[in-house]
Backbone as a chain_set.jsonl record, in Angstrom:
{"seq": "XXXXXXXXXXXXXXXXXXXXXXXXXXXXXXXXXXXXXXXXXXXXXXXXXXXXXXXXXXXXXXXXXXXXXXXXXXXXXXXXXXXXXXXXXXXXXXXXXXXXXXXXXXXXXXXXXXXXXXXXXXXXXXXXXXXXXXXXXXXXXXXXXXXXXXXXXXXXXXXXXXXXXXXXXXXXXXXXXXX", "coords": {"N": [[0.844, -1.179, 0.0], [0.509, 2.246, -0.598], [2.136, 4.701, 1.136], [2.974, 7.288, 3.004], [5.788, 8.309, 5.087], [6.782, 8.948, 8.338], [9.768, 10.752, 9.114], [11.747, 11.423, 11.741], [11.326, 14.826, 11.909], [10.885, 15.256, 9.773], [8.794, 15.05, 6.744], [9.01, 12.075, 4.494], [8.652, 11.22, 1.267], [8.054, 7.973, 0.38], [9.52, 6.15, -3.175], [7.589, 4.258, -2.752], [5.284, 5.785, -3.527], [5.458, 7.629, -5.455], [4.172, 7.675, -7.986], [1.546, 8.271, -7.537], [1.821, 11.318, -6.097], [3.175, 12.055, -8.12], [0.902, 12.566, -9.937], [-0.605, 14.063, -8.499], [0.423, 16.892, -8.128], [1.455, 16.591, -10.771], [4.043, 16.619, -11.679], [7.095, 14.934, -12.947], [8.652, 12.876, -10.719], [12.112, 11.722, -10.655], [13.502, 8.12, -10.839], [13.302, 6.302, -7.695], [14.053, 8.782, -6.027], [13.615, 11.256, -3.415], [11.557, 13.025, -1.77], [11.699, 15.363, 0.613], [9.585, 17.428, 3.224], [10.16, 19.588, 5.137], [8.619, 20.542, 8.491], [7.699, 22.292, 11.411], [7.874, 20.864, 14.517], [5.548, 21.331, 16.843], [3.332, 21.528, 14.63], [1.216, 20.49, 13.466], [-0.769, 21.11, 11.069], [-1.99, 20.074, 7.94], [-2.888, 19.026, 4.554], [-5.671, 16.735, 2.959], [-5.621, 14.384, 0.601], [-6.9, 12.72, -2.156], [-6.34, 9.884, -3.143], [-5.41, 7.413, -6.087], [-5.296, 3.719, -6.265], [-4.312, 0.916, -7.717], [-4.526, -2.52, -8.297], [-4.327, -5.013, -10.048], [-7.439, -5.726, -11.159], [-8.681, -4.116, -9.36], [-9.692, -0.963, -8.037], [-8.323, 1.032, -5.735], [-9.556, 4.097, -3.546], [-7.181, 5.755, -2.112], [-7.095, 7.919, 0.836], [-4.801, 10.234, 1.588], [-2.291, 12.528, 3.835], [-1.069, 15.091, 2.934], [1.076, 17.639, 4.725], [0.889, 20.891, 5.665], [3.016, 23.354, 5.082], [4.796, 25.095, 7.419], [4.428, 28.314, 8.966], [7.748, 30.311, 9.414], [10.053, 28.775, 11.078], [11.865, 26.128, 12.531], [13.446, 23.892, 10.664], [14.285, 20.775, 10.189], [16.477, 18.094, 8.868], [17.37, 15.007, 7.908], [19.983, 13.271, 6.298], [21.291, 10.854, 4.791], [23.752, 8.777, 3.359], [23.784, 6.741, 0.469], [23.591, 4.155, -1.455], [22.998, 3.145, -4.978], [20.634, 0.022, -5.655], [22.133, -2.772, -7.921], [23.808, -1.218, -9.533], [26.015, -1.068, -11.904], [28.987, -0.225, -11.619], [31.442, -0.323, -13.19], [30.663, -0.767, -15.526], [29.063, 1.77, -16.125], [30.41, 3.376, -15.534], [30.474, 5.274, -13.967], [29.296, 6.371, -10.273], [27.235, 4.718, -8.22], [26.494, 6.024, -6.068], [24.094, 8.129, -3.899], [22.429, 10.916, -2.451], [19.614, 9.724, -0.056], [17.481, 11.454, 0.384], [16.734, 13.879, -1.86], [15.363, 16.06, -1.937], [15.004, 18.7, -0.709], [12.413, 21.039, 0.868], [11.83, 24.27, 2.385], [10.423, 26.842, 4.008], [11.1, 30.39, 2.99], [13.254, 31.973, 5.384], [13.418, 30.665, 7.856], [15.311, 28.639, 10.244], [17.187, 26.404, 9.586], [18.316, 22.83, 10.007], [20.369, 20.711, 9.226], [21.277, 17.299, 9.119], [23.891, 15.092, 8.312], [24.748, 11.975, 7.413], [27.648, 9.718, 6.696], [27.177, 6.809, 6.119], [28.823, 4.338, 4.165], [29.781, 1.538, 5.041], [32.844, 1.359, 4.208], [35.444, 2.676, 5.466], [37.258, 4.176, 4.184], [35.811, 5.631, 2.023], [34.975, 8.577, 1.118], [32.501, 11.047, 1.853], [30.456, 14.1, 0.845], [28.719, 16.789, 2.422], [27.842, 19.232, 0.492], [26.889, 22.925, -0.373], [26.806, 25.525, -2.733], [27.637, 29.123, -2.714], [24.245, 31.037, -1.706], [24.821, 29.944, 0.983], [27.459, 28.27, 1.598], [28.398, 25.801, 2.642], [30.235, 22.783, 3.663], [30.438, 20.095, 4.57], [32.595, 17.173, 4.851], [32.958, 13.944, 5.046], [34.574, 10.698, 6.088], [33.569, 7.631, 5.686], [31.977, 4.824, 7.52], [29.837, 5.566, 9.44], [30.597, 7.974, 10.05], [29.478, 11.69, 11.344], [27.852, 14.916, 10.793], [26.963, 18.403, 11.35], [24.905, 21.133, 9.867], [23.822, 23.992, 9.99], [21.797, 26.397, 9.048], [19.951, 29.876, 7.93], [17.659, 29.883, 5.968], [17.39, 32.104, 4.119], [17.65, 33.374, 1.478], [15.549, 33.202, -1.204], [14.377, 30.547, -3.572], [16.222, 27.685, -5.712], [18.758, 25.368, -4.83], [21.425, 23.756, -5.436], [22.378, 20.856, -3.857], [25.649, 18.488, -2.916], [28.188, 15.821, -3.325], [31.123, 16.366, -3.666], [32.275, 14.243, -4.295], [31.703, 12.409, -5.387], [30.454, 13.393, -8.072], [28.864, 13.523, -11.34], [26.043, 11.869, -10.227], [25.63, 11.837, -7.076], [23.653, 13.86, -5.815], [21.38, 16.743, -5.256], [18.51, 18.946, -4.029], [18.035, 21.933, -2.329], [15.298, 23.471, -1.845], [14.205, 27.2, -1.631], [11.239, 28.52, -0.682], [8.777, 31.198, -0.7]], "CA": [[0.0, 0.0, 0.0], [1.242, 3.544, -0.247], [1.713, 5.062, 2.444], [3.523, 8.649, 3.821], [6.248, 7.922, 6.123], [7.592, 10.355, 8.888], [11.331, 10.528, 9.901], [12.26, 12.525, 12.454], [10.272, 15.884, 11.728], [10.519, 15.268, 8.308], [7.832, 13.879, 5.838], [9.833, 11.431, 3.455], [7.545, 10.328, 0.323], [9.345, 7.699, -0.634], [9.616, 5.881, -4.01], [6.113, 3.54, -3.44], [4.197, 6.852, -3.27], [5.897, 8.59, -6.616], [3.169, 7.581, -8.895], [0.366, 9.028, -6.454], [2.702, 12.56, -5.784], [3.417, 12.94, -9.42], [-0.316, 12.542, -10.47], [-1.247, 15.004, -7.753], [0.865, 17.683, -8.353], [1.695, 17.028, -12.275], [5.346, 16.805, -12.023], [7.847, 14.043, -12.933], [9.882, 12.358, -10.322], [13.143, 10.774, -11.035], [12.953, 6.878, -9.691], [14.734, 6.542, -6.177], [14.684, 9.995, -5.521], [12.735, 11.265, -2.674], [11.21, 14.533, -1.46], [10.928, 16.078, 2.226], [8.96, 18.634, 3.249], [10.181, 19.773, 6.762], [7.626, 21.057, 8.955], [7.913, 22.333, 12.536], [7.424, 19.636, 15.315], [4.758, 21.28, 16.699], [2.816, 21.64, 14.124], [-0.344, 19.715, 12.405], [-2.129, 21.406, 9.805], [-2.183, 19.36, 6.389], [-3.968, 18.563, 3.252], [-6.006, 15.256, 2.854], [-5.949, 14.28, -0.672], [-7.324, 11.594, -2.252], [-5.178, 9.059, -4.425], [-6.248, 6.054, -6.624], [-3.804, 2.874, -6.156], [-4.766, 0.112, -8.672], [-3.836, -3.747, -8.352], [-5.115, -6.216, -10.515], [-8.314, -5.57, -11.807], [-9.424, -3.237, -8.363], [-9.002, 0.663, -7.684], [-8.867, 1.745, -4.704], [-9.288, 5.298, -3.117], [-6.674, 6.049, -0.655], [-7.12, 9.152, 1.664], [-3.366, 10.751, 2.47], [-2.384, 13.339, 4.264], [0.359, 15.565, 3.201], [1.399, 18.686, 5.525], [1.281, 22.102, 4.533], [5.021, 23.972, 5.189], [4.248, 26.302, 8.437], [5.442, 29.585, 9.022], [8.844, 30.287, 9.479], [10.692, 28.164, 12.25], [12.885, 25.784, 12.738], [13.357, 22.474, 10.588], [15.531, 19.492, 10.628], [16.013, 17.09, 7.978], [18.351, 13.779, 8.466], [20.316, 13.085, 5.492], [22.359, 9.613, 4.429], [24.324, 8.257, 1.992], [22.946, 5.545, 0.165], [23.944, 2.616, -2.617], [21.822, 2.486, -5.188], [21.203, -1.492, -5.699], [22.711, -2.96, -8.914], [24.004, -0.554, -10.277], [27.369, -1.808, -12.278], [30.168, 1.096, -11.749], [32.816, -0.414, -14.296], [30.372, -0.848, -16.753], [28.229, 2.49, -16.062], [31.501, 4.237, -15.44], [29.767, 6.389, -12.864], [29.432, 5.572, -9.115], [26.357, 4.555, -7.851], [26.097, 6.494, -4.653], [23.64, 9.037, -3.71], [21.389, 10.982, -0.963], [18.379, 9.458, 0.089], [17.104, 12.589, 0.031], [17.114, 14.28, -3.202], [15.295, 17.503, -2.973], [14.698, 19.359, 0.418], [11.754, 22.142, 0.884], [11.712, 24.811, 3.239], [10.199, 28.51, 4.324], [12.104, 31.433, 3.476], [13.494, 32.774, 6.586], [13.288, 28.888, 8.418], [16.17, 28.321, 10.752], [17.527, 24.716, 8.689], [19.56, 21.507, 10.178], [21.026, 19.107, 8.237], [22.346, 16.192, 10.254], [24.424, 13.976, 7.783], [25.333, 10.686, 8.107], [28.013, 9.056, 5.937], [26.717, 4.786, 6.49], [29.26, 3.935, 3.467], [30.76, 0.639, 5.474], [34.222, 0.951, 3.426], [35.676, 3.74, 6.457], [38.23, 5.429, 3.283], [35.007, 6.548, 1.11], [34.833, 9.989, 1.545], [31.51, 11.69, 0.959], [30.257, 15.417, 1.252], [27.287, 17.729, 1.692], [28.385, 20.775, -0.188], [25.71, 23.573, -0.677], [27.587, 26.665, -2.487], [26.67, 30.145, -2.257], [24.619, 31.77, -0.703], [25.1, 28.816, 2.144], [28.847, 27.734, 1.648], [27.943, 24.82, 3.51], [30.818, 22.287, 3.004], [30.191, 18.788, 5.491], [33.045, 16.513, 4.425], [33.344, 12.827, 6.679], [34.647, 9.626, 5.918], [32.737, 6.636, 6.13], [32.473, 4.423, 8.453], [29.52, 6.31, 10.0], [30.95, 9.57, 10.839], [28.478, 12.137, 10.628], [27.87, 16.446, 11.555], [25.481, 18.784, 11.497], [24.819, 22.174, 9.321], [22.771, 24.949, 10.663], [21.881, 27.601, 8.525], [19.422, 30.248, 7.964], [17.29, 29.909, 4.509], [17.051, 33.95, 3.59], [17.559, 32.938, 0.062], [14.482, 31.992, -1.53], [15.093, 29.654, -5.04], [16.518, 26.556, -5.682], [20.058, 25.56, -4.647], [21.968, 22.202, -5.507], [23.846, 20.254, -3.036], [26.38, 17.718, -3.821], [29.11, 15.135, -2.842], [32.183, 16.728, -4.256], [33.604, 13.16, -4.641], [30.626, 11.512, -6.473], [29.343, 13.832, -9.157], [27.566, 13.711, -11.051], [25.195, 11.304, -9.636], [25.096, 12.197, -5.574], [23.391, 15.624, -5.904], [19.895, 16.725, -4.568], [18.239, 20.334, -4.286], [17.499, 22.577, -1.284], [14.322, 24.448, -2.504], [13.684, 27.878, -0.424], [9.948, 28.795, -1.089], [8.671, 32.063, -0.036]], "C": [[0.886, 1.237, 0.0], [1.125, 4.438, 0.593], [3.059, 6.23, 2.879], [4.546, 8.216, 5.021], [7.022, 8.852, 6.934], [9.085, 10.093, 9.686], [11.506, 11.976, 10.486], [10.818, 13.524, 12.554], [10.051, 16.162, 10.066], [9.942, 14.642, 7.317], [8.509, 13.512, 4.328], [8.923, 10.791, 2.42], [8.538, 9.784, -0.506], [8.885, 6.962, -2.115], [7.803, 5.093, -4.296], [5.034, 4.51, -4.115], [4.714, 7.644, -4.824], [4.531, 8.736, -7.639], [1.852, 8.657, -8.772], [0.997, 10.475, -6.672], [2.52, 12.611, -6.905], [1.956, 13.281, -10.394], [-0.992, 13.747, -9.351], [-0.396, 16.283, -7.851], [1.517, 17.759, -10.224], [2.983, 17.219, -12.585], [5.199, 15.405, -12.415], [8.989, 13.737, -11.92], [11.037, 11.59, -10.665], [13.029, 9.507, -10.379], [14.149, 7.266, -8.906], [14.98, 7.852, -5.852], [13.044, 10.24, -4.703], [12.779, 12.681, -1.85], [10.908, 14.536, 0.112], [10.757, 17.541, 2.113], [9.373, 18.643, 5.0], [8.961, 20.8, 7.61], [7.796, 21.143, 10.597], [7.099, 21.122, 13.169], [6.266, 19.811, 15.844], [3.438, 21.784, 15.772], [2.123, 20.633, 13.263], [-1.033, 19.567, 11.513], [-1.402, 20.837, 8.648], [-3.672, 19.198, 5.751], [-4.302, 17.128, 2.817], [-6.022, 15.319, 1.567], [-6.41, 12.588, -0.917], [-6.59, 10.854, -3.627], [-5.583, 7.757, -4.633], [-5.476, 5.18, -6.792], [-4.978, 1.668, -6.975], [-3.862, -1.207, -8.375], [-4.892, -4.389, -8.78], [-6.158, -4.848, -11.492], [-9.423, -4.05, -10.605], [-8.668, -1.633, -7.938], [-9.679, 0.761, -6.748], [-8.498, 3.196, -4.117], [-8.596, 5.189, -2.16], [-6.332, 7.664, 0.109], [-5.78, 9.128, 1.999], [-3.21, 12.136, 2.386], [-0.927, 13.582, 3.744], [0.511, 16.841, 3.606], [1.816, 19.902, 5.093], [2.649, 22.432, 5.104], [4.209, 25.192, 6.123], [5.19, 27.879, 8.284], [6.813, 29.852, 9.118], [8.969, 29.787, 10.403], [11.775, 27.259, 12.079], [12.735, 24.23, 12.171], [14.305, 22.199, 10.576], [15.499, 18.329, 9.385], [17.682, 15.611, 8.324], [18.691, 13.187, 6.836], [21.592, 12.204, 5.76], [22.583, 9.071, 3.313], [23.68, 7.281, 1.647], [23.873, 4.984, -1.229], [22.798, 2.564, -3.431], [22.12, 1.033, -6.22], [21.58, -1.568, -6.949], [23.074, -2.299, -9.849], [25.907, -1.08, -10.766], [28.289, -0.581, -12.536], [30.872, 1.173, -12.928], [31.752, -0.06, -15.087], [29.722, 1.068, -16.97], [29.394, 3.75, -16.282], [31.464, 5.796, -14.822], [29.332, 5.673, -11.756], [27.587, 5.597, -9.053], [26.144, 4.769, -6.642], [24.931, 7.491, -5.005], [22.995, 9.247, -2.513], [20.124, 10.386, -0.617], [17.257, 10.089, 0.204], [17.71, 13.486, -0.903], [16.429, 15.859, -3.006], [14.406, 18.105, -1.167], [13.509, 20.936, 0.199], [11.339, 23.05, 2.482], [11.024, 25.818, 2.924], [11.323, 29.209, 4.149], [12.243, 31.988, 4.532], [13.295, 31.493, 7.817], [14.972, 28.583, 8.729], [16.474, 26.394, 10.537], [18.337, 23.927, 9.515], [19.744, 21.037, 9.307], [21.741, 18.276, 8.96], [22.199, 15.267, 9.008], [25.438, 13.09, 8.253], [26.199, 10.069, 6.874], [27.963, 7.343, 6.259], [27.725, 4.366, 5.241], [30.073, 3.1, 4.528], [31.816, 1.085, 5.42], [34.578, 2.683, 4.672], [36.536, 4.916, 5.564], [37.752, 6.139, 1.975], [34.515, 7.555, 1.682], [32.841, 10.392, 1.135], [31.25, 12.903, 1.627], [28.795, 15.718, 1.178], [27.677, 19.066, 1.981], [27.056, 21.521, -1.259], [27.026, 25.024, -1.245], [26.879, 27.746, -1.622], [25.57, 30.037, -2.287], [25.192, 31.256, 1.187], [26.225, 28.93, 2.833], [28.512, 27.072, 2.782], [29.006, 23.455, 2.863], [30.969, 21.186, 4.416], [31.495, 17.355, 4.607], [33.371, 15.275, 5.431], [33.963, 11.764, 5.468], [33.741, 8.492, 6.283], [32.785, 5.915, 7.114], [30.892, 4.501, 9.441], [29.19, 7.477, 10.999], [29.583, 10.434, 10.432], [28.633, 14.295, 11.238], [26.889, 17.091, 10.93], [26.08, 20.143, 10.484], [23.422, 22.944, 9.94], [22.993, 26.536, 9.983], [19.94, 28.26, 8.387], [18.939, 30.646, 7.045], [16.803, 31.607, 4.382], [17.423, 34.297, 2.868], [16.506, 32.899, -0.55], [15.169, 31.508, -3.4], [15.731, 28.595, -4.488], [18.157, 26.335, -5.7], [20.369, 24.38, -4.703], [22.687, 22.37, -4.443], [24.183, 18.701, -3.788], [27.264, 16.971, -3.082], [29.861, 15.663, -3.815], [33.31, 15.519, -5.077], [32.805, 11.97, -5.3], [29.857, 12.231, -7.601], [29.437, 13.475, -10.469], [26.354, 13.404, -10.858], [25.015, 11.685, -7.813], [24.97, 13.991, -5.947], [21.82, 15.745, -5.327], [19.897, 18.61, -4.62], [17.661, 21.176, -2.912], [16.228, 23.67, -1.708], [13.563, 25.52, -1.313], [12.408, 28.692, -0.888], [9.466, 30.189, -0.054], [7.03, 32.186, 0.61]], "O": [[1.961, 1.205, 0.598], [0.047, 4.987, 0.823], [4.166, 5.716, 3.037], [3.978, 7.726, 5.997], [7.879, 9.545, 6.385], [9.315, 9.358, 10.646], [11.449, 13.111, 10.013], [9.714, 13.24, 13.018], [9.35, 16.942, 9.422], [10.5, 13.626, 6.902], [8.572, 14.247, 3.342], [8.404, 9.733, 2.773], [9.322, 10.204, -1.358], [7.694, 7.187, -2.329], [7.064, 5.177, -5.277], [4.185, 4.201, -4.952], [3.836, 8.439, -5.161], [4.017, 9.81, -7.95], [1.377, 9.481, -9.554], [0.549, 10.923, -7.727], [1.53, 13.302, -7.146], [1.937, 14.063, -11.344], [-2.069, 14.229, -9.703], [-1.144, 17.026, -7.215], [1.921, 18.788, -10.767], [3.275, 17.871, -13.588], [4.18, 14.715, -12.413], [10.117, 14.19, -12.11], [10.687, 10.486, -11.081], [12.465, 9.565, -9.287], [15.183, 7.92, -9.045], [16.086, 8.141, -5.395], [11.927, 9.814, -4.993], [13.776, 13.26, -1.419], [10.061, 13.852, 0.687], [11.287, 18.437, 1.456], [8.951, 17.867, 5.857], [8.571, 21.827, 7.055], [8.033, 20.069, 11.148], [6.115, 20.547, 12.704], [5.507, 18.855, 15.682], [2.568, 22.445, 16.339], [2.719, 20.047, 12.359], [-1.694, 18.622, 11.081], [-0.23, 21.155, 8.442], [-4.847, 19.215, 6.118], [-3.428, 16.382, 2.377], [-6.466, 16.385, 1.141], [-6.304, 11.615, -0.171], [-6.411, 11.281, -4.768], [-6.013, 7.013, -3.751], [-4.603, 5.533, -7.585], [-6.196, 1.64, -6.797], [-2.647, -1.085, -8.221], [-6.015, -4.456, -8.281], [-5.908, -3.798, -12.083], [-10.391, -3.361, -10.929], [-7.508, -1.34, -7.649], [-10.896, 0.693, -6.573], [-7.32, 3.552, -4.148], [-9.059, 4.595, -1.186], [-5.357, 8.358, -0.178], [-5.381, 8.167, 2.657], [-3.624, 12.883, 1.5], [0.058, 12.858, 3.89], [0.005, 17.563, 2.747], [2.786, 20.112, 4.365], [3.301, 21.513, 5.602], [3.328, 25.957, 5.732], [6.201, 28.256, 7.692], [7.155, 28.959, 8.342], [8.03, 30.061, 11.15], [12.709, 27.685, 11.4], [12.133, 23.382, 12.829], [15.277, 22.909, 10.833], [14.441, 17.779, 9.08], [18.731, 15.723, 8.958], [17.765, 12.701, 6.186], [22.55, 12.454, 6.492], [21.776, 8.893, 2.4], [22.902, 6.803, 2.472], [24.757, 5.635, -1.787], [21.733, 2.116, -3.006], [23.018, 0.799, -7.029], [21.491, -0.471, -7.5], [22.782, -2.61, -11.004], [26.784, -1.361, -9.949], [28.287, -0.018, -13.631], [31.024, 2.178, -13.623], [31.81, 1.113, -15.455], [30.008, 1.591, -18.048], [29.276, 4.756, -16.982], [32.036, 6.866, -15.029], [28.975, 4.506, -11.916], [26.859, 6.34, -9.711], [25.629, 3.879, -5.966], [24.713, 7.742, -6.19], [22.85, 8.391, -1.64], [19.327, 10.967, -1.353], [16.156, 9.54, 0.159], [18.887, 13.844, -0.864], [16.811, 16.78, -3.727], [13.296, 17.741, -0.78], [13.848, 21.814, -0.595], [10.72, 22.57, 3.431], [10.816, 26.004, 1.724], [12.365, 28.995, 4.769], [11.272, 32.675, 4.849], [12.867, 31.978, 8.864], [15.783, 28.351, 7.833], [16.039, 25.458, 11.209], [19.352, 24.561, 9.805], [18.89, 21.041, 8.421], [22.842, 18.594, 9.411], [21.153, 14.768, 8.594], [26.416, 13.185, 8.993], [25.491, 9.853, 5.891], [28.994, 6.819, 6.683], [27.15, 3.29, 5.077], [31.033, 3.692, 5.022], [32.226, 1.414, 6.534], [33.855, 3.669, 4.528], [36.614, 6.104, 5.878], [38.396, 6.809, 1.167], [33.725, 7.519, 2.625], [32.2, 9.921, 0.195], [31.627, 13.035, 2.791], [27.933, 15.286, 0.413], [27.811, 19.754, 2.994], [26.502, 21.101, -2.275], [27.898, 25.453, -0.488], [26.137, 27.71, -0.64], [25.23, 28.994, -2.847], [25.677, 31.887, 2.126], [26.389, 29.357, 3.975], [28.336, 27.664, 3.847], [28.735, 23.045, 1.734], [31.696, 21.601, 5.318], [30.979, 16.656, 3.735], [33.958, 15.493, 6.491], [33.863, 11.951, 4.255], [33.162, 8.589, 7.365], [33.71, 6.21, 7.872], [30.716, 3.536, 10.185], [28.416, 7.819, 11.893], [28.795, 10.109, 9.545], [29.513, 14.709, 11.993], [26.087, 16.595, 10.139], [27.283, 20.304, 10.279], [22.323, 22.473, 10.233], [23.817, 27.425, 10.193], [18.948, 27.566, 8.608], [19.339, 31.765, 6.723], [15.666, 31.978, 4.673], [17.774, 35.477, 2.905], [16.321, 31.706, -0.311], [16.055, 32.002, -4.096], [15.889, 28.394, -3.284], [18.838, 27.013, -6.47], [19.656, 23.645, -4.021], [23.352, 23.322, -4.035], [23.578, 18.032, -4.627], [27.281, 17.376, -1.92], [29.41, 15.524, -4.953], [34.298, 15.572, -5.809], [33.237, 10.866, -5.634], [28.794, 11.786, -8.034], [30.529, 12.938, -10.652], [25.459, 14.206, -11.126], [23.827, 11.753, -7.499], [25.765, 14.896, -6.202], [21.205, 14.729, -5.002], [20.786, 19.359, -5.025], [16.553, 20.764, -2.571], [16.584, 24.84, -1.844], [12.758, 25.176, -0.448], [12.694, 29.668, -1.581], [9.744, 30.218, 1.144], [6.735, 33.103, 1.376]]}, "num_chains": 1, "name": "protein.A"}
């Protein structure tokens, strides 16, 4: 079933749910890439929508809730490296890492975390989360699962790539500051 899942304070729609998301808003997601919407902790108010999941020969309506983006405050989002599965390096001749979060949305003027985690087993693969300007946000660990935090203050608005400096151009994702 598809189903909304919450990490932390942040609502992760992941890959089952793409179909649903991209039919309700009219975009295209990339596969394996996955959107949070951070939303203060205490806060509640969302939008029920209604989404049609099909197996077999039966459609069914499923009621989900996704959370509007509150006023300005304070979010948090939890970002980790990831593997994606079979992907053949030699042959592809591009790594198959990336974030598990691909595309971050905040409030302009929204006091931001980022707590990254590098989980790459192998302890001498490096990876980064590098936001340039206006940010300059540059998180570099080794694996192993080292990890540190970023704390900045979105008073940007627009869309800003971040990146692993040592996997591009596949580990990349987007900080989107909405006004």
């Amino acid at each position: 079933m598809r189903a909304l899942i919450a990490v932390a304070v942040a609502l992760v729609i992941n890959t089952a749910t793409t179909d649903a998301f991209e039919s309700i808003l009219g975009i295209m997601l990339p596969i394996n890439q996955r959107l949070a919407f951070a939303q203060e902790t205490n806060t509640s108010s969302s939008t029920t929508i209604l989404a049609n999941e099909t197996k077999g020969n039966i459609t069914t309506t499923i009621p989900t809730t996704i959370p509007t983006l509150a006023t300005s405050g304070t979010k948090e989002f939890y970002v980790f490296t990831a593997e994606i599965a079979d992907v053949d390096e030699a042959q592809l001749k591009v790594p198959g890492d990336a974030f598990d979060i691909t595309t971050m949305v905040v409030n302009k003027g929204d006091n931001v975390t980022v707590h990254f985690y590098n989980v790459d087993p192998n302890k001498t693969e490096r990876h980064s989360f590098t936001i340039g300007a206006p940010y300059n946000i540059d998180l570099d660990l080794a694996g192993g699962g080292e990890n540190a935090v970023a704390n900045f203050t979105a008073d940007h608005e627009g869309i800003f790539q971040y990146y692993c400096k040592y996997h591009l151009p596949v580990m990349t994702g987007q900080l989107e500051v909405v006004s």
